[in-house]
C-alpha positions in Angstrom: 98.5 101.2 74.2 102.0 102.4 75.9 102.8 100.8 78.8 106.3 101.8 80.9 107.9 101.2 84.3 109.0 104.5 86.1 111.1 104.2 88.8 111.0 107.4 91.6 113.6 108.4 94.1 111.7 110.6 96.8 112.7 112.5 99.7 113.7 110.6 102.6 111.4 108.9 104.5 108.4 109.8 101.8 108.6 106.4 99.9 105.3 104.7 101.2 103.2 108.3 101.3 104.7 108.9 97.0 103.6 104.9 96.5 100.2 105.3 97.9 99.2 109.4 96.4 100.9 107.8 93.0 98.5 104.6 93.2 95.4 107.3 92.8 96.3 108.3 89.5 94.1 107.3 86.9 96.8 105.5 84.6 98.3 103.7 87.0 98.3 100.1 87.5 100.4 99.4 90.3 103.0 101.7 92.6 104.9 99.8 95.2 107.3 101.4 97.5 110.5 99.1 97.2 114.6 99.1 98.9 116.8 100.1 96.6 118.4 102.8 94.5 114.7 103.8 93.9 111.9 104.0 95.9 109.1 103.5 94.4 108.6 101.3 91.3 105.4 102.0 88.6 103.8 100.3 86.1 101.6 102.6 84.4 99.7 102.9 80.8 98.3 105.3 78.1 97.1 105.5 74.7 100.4 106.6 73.2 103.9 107.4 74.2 102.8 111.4 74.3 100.4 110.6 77.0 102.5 108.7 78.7 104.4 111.6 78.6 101.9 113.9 80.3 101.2 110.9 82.8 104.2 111.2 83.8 105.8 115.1 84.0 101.7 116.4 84.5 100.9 114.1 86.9 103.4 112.0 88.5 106.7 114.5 88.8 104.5 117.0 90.2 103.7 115.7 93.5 105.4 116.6 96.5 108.1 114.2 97.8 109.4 113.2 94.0 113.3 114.0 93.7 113.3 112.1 90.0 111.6 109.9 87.9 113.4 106.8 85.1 110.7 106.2 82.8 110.9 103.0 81.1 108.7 101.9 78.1 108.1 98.2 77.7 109.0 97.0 74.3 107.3 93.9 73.3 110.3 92.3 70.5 
């Protein structure tokens, strides 16, 4: 199993409606809307680092609100 942080600017004002529609996605562990120079921080999951893949440009970068996405695998050294 993948597992990765992805961290999403939105449109203005979006943060908290992304966070919550993000949440839904099977996947997903946890989506928080936070301050900074992102919006919205993810912890997600997946078989491997192709599905993680898809997760993320099928399913996440798709909805409405996203302006761009950091995806950050977690490497266990």
């Amino acid at each position: 199993m993948v597992e990765a942080y992805i961290l999403v600017q939105t449109e203005v004002g979006r943060a908290a409606e992304v966070a919550s529609r993000i949440a839904e996605i099977e996947g997903v562990r946890q989506a928080e809307d936070v301050t900074g120079p992102y919006d919205v921080i993810v912890r997600a999951y997946a078989d491997d680092i192709d599905s993680l893949g898809r997760l993320v440009v099928a399913r996440i970068q798709r909805l409405e609100g996203i302006a761009r996405t950091l995806t950050c695998p977690i490497v266990k050294i």
